[in-house]
N, C-alpha and C positions, 0 to 999 in steps of 0.2 A: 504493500500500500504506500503510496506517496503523498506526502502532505504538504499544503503552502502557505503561507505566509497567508493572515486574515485584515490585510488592510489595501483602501484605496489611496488613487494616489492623493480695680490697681484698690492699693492699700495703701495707707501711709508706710512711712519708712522711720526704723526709729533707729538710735544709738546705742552702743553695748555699755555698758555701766563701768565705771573705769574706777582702779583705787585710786587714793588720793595721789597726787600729783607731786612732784617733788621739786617743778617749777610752775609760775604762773599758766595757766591754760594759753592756748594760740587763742587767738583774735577769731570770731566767726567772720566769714563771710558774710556780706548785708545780703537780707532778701532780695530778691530781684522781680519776686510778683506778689499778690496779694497773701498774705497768711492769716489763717484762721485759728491755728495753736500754734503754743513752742514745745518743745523738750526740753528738761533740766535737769539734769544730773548733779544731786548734791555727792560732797565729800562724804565718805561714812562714817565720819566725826560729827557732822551737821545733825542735829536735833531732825530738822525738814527730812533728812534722808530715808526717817522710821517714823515718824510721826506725820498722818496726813491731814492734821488739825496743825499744827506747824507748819507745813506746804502751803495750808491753805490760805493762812493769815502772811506767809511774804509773801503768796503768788498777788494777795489783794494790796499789800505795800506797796512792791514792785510796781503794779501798775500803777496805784495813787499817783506815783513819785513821776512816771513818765503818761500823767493825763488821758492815762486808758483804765475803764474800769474791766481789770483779768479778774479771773477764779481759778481755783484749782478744779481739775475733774476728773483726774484718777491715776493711779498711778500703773505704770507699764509693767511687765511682766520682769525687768532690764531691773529695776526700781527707781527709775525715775519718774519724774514729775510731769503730767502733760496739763500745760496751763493755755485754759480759753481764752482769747482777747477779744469774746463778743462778738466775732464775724469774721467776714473778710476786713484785716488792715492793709493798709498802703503799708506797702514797704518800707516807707523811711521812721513811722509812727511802728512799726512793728522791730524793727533797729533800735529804738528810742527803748522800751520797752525790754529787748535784748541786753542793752547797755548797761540798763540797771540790776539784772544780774551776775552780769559779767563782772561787774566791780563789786562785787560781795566776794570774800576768802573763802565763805563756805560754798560756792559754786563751782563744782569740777567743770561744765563745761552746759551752754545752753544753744539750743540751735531748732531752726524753723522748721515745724510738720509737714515736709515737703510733698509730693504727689509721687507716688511710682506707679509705673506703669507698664501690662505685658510687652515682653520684652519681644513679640513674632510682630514684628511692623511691617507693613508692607515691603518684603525684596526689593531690592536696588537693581536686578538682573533686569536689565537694558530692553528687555522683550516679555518683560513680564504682564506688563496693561494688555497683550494680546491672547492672555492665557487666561479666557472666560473660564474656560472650562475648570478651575481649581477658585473661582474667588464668585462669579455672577451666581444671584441670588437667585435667578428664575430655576438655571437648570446649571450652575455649574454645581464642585462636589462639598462645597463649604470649608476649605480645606487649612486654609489660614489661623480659624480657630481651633484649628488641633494641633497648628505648629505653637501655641502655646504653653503643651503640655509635654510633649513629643514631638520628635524631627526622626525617629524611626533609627536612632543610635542603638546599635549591639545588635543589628540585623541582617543578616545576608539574605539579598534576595536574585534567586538563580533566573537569568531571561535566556529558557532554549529556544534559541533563536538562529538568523543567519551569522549570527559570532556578532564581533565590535571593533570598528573602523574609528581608529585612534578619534579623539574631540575632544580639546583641551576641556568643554565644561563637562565633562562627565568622569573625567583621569582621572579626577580627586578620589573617586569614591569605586574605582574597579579593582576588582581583587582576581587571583589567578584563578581560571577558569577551566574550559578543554573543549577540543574538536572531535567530535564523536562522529564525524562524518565519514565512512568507512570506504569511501570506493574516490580513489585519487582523482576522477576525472571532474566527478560532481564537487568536489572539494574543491579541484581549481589550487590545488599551494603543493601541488609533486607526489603526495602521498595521502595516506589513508589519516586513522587516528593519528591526535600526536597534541601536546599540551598547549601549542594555539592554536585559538579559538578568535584570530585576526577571521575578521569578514572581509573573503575575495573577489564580492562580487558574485551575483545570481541573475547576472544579465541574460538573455538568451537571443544568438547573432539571428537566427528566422525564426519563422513563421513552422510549427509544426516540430519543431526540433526537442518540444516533450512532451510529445503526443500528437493525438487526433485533435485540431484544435483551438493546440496553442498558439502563442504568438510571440514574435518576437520584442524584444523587452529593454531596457539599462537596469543595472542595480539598484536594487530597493534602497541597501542601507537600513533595512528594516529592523532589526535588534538593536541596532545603537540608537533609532528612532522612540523606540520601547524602552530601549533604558534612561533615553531622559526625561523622559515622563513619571517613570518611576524614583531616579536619583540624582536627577545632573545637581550639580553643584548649586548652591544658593547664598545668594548675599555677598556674589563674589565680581558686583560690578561690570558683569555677562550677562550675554543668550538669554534662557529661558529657567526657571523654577522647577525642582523637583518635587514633589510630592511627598516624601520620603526621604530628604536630601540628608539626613545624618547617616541612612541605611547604608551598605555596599552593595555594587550590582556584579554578581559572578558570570561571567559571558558564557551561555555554554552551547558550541554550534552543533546545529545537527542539519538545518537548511540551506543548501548550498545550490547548482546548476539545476535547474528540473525539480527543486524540493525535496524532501527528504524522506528515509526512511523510516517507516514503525520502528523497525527493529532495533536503529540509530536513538530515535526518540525512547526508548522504551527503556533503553541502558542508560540515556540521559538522565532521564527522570530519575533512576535509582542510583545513578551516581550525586549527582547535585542536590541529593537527600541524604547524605551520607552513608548509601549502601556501597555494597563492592560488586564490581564489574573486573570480572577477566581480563589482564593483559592490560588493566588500568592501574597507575598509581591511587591510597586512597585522597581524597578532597578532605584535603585542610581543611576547609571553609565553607563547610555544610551551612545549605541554606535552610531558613524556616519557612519562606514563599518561593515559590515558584511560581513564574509565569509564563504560561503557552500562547500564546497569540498567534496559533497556526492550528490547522486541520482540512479535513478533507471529508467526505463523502462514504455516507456508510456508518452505520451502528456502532456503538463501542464494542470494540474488540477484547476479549481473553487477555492477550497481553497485556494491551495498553490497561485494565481496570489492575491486574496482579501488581504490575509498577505502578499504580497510583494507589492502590490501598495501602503496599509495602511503605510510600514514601509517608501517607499520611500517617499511617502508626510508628516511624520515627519523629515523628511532632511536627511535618511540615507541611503548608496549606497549599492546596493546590488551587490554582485561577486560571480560565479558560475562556477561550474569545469564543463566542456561539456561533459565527460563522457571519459569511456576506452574501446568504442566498435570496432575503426576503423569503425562506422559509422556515417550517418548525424545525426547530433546534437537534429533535430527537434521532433525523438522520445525520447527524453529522459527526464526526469523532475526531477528538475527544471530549468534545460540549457535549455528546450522551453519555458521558461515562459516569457513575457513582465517585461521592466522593470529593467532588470539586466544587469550585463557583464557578457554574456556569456564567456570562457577564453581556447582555445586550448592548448596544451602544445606542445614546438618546443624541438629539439635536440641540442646537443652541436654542431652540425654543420648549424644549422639556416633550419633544415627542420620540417617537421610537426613529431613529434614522431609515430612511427608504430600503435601506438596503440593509440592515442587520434583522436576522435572524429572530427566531420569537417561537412562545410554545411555553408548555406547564415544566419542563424540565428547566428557563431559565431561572436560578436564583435573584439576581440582582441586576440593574443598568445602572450604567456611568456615562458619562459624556466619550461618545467615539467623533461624534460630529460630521460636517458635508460640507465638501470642496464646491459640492453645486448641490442644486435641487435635482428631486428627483425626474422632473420633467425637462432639465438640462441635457444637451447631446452628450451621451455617453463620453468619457474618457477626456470633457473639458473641465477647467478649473475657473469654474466662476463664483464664487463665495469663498476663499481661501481663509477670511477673516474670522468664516463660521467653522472650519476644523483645528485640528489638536496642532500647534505647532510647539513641534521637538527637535532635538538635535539630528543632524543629518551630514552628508558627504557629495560633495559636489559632483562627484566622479561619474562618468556614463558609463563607464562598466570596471575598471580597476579604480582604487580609491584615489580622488583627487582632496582638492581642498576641504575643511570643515565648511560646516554651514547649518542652518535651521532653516527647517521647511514644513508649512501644513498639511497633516496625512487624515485622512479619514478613513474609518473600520472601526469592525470591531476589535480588532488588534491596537488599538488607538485607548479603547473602554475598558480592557481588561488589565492594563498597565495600573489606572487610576485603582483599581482595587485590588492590587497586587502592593500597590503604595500604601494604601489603606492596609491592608494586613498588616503590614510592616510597623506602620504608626502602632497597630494597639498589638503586636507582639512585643515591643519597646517599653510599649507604657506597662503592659502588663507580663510578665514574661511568660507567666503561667498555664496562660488562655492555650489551648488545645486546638486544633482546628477546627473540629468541631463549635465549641464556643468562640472563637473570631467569623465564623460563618454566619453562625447564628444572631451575633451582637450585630452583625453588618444588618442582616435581614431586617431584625429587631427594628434598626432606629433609621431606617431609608425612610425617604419625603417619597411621597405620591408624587407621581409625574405631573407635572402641570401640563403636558399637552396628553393627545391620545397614545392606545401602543395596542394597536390591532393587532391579538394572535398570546397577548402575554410577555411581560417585561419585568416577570418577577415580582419582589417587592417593592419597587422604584426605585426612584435615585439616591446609591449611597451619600451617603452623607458624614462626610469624619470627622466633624466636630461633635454630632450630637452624640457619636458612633464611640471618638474617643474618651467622653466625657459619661457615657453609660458604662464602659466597664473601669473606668477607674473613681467610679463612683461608690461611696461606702454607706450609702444610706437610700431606700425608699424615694420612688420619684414623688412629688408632691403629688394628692389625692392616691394614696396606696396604701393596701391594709398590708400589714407583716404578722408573719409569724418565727419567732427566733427561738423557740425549743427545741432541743436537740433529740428528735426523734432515731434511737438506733434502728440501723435495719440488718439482720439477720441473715446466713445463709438461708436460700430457698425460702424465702418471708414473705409477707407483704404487710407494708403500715401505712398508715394516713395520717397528717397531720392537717388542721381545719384552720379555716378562719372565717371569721364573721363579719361578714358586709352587712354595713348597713346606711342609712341615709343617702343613698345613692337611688335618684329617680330612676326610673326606667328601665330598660333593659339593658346587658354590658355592652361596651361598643363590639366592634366587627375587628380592632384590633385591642384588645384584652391584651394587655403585656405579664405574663408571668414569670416574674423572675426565679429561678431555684439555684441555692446552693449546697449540693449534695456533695459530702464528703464520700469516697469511696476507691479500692485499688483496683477495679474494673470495672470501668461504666459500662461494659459490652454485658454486662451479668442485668443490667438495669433497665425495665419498661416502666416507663416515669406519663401516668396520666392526672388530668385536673376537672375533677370530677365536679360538676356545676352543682347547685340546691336542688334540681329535679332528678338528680343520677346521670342526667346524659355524663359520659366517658368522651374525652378530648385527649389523646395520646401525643407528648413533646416528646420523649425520645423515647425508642426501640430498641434495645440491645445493643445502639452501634457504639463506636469509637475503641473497639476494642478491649486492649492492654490499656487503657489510659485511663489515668485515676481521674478522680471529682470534676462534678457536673458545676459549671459559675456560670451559666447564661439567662438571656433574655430570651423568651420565646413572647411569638403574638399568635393567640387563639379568634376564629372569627365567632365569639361569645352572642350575636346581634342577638341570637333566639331564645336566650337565659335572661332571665328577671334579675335584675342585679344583688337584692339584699338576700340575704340567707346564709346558708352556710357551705364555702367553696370547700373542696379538700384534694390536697397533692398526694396520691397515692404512689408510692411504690411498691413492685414487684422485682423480688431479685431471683434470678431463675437458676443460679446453677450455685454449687457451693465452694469455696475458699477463700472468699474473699469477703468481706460485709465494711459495714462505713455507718453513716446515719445523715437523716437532712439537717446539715445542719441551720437553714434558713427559709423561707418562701414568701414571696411575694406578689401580689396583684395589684395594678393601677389600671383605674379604670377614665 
């Protein structure tokens, strides 16, 4: 089977508490904008220092003296002093105010409650305003507010690809790879495997030269196009914005002349997971995401599902471009196989792209975007400003110079959630693939346009996405339950909760959170049994070898009467292994 490439062309900020000093304090700095408190740090000889009825009568001197009425209002965790001066002061009257602390011995040091603020400010990368697709609110992926928390540091993520054609904005962050591409001609670099994974170009000189058909072609540049989507460098006064730009991008080629083989991808997969392949050195630098943004025609295959179950039960999440047929998904391989994210691609206006793929097997869409409309003459580029632009190589068939160019596909959409994995394996190291799957599904935005055929649970989203699982408490309007329910070999338990004051019936997306402790979720059928008995099953026996369940699931509850008594039942089906819930929860 041969396979091709799937794309077209803030808090205040306070002081640390210091001993005393064994020369006069420096001079503060004067304010330079309006101040609403100071900080003050007495000596730990000062009476003020432990007495905040002491504070409070020289925070009220202090200001007498410089014509402002202050107060004391509390003291900092640091132990100092945070004194009000009534509002916003000018600066020069909040100086004044300064001064006459400053000239007291018992003051170690006094200084203005300045503003801080997240530190993820809009990229300085020179191409970044063109990059809807990670910041626009209709339909890009909200991505900025997760570089708040996470930039996807201590993550390797594998792009089996056509390998990676040097580009200064993506150098930063590539780690060593391999060319798994076994037959020298299709390879194009003299020989078969071998530890580069340089892209030589997948041009093709005519028409018919891979098959019944084809046509002749220039080089994609397609993998290095993927990987800066997912990693290029950022904030480095270049190009374009990664997604994921703390992450590494491991190059690993399997597509070369005519596309590639199964059998090439198949040993890919399980090398760039950290398994062993024959006649292969092992990979340093096992990834946690992988991503395929390639496939072909035809059901998942035996092979391909063995290496992608193998990969996923070393802990690593697999992402997959659903294809560019404008059909359902389920003929295409590897977007049919178990196991993955499958990944549609949406438009700059939040609908399904003309030409990506669709059906009940897609999990999720992301922005792939369109170089043209769909009623545009085939194979022109009229809308450039509405697709993905990434890093690219100038070359028409061997590599020439760097450059950035806008691609469209679904090869385009499954990057952005390959990036997204990476953000909340970072943030969370724990998350299984299974739960990075689930939390994505969990917290996607409905599409604002249509998606004739199914587009999953719509548009990821990785701010809402990163801020659900690194979150330690119940969404607002959510009933919990925190008793640690054990569960038993071969058991079944239930833990309840009681909804109540809640009109009407639950919504259509019911988020039930569960955090199950346990050393084999594969032992575990985990259902959420409504007040009438209906049975609503979140997970099945899968994930194998892999311990504890931390996800978000969404149940469509519409037909449940909301108040009464919900209950998360577990069944554990085989024995040596047990755990208990240790959490649950419902937001409705």
């Amino acid at each position: 089977m041969s396979v091709t490439l799937l794309a077209g062309s803030a808090t205040a900020s306070v002081a640390l508490a210091t001993e005393t000093p064994t020369a006069a304090p420096a001079a503060t700095v004067a304010p330079t904008a309006p101040v609403e408190n100071l900080i003050v740090g007495y000596k730990s000889s000062a009476t003020e220092a432990s007495s905040n009825t002491a504070a409070a009568d020289d925070a009220t001197a202090k200001g007498k003296k410089a014509g402002k009425k202050t107060k004391f209002d509390r003291r900092l965790g640091t132990g100092a002093a945070l004194v009000n001066l009534g509002g916003a002061t000018a600066p020069a009257d909040a100086a004044n105010v300064m001064a006459q602390f400053r000239a007291d011995p018992d003051v170690a040091y006094v200084e203005p409650d300045t503003r801080a603020y997240a530190m993820a400010v809009t990229p300085n990368d020179t191409e970044y305003a063109k990059q809807w697709d990670l910041f626009e609110s209709t339909a890009g992926m909200n991505v900025p507010g997760a570089w708040d928390t996470t930039t996807g540091s201590g993550v390797t993520v594998a792009v089996i690809d056509t390998g990676y054609v040097a580009h200064s904005d993506v150098a930063p962050n590539i780690v060593a790879g391999y060319d798994f591409i076994s037959t020298s001609s299709e390879a194009r670099d003299g020989n078969g495997r071998d530890s580069n994974p340089a892209d030589e170009g997948d041009w093709n000189a005519t028409d018919g030269e891979c098959g019944v058909g084809s046509k002749a072609g220039t080089s994609s540049w397609h993998g290095t196009h993927v990987a800066g989507t997912i990693a290029a460098a950022t904030n480095n006064s270049k190009g374009v914005a990664g997604i994921a730009y703390g992450a590494k991008i491991q190059p690993v080629r399997v597509l070369g002349k005519c596309g590639g083989a199964t059998s090439d991808i198949v040993d890919a997969i399980t090398w760039a997971s950290g398994g062993s392949v024959a006649g292969v050195p092992a990979n340093a630098t096992p990834a946690k995401v992988i991503n395929m943004s390639l496939g072909g025609s035809g059901t998942c295959g035996t092979s391909y599902q063995n290496a992608i179950n193998a990969a996923v039960a070393r802990g690593t999440t697999v992402v997959v471009a659903a294809g560019n047929s404008n059909a359902n998904a389920s003929g295409f391989s590897p977007a049919s196989c178990n196991n993955v994210i499958n990944v549609a691609s949406t438009n700059r206006a939040g609908e399904r792209s003309y030409y990506s793929n669709y059906g009940t097997i897609i999990d999720i869409a992301a922005p792939g975007g369109e170089t043209r409309r769909a009623t545009d003459t085939p194979g022109t580029v009229t809308t450039p400003e509405n697709a993905i632009l990434s890093t690219l190589n100038a070359g028409t068939t061997t590599p020439g110079a760097e450059s950035y160019k806008p691609y469209q596909g679904t090869s385009m959409a499954a990057p952005h959630v390959a990036g997204l994995a990476a953000l909340l394996k970072s943030a969370k190291s724990s998350l299984t693939p299974a739960q990075i799957e689930a939390a994505i599904k969990a917290n996607a935005r409905p599409l604002p346009g249509t998606c004739t055929g199914g587009c999953g649970a719509g548009i990821a989203d990785a701010a809402a996405t990163v801020a659900a699982v690194t979150s330690t408490t119940p969404p607002t309007g959510g009933f919990e339950n925190t008793t640690d329910v054990a569960i038993g070999d071969n058991t079944t338990v239930e833990s309840s909760i009681t909804v109540s004051g809640v009109t009407g019936n639950a919504p259509a997306t019911l988020k039930v959170g569960v955090n199950i402790v346990h050393s084999y979720i594969g032992d575990l059928k985990v259902d959420l049994v409504a007040p009438d008995g209906t049975v609503y099953t979140v997970h099945n026996r899968s994930g194998g070898s892999t311990d504890n369940i931390n996800q978000v699931y969404t149940v469509n509850a519409s037909s449940e009467v909301a108040n009464g008594t919900w209950k998360l039942r577990v069944n554990d089906n085989a024995g040596g292994d047990t755990g208990k819930i240790d959490s649950w929860n419902l937001t409705f």
